[in-house]
C-alpha positions in Angstrom: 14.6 4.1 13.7 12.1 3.7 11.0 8.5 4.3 11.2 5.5 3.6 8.9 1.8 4.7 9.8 -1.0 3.4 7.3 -4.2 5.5 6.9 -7.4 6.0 5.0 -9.0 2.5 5.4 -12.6 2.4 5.8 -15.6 0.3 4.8 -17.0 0.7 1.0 -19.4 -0.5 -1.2 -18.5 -2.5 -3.7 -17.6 -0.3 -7.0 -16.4 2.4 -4.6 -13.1 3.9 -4.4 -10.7 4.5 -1.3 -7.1 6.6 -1.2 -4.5 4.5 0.8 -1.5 6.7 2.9 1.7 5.5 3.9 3.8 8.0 6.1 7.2 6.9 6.7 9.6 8.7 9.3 12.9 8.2 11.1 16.1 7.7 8.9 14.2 7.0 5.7 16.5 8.9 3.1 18.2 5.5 1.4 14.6 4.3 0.7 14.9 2.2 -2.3 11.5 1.1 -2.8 7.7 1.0 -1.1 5.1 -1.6 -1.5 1.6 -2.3 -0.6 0.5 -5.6 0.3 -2.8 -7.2 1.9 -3.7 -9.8 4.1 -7.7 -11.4 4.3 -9.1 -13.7 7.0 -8.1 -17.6 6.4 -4.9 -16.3 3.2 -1.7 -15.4 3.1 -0.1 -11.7 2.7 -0.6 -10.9 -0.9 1.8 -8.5 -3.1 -0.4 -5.9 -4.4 1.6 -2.9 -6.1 5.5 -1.5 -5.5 7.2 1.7 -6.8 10.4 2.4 -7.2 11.2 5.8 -5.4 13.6 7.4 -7.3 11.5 7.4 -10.5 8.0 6.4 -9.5 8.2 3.4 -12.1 5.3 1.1 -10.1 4.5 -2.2 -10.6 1.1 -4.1 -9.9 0.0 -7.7 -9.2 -2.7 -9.2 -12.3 -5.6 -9.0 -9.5 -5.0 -5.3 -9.2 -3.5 -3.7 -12.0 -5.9 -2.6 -14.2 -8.0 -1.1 -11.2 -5.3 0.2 -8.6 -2.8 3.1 -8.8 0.2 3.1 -6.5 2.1 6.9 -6.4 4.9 8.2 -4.1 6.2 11.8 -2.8 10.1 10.6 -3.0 11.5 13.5 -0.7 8.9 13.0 2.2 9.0 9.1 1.5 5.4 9.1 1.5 3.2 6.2 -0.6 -0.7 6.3 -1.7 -2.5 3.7 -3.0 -5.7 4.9 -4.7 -7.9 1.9 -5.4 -10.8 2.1 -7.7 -14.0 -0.3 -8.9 -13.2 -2.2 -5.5 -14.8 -5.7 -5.0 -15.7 -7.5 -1.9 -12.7 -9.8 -2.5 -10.5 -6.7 -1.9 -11.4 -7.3 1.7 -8.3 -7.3 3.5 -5.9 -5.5 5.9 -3.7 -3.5 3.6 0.4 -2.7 4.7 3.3 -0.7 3.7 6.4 -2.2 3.3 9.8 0.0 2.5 13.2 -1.2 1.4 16.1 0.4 2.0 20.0 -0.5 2.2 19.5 -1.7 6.0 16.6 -3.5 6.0 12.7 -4.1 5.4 10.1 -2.1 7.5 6.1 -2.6 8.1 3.8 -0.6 9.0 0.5 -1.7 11.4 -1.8 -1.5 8.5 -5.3 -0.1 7.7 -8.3 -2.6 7.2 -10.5 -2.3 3.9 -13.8 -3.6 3.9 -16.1 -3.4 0.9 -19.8 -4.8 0.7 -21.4 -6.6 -2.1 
């Protein structure tokens, strides 16, 4: 059984900067990769950054990229997401995704609210 827990969420003005956690447990050791994405009221789920966990090569959507940094602890299979200069259209529920051999896993996820 996998699990993934999402933390650090919280509501921001805009400009200001949160630190995303994702905590995976279970039988997570053939991780391949982990991934952030977010979902706003009214839109679809949005890719926002992955990162390879074997070498911590990331890789970010345009909307993000220059703003967002995603980082991983490979041997506790652990992902942040530390987002910077945040925007009110950065709104969104934010969740981690990990690949592995078996399957794709989600976690809950952790809302982000920032104010204008």
């Amino acid at each position: 059984q996998v699990q993934l827990v999402e933390s650090g969420g919280g509501l921001v003005q805009s400009g200001g900067s949160l630190r995303l956690s994702c905590a995976a447990s279970g039988r997570t050791f053939s991780a391949y990769r982990m991934a952030w994405f977010r979902q706003a009221p009214g839109k679809d789920r949005e890719f926002v950054a992955r990162i390879l966990m074997s070498t911590g090569w990331p890789h970010y959507s345009d909307s993000v990229k220059d703003r967002f940094t995603i980082s991983r602890d490979f041997a506790k299979n652990t992902v942040y997401l530390q987002a910077n200069s945040l925007k009110p259209e950065d709104t969104a529920v934010y969740y981690c995704n990990l690949e592995m051999g078996s399957g794709s896993y989600w976690g809950q996820g952790t809302q982000v609210t920032v104010s204008s």
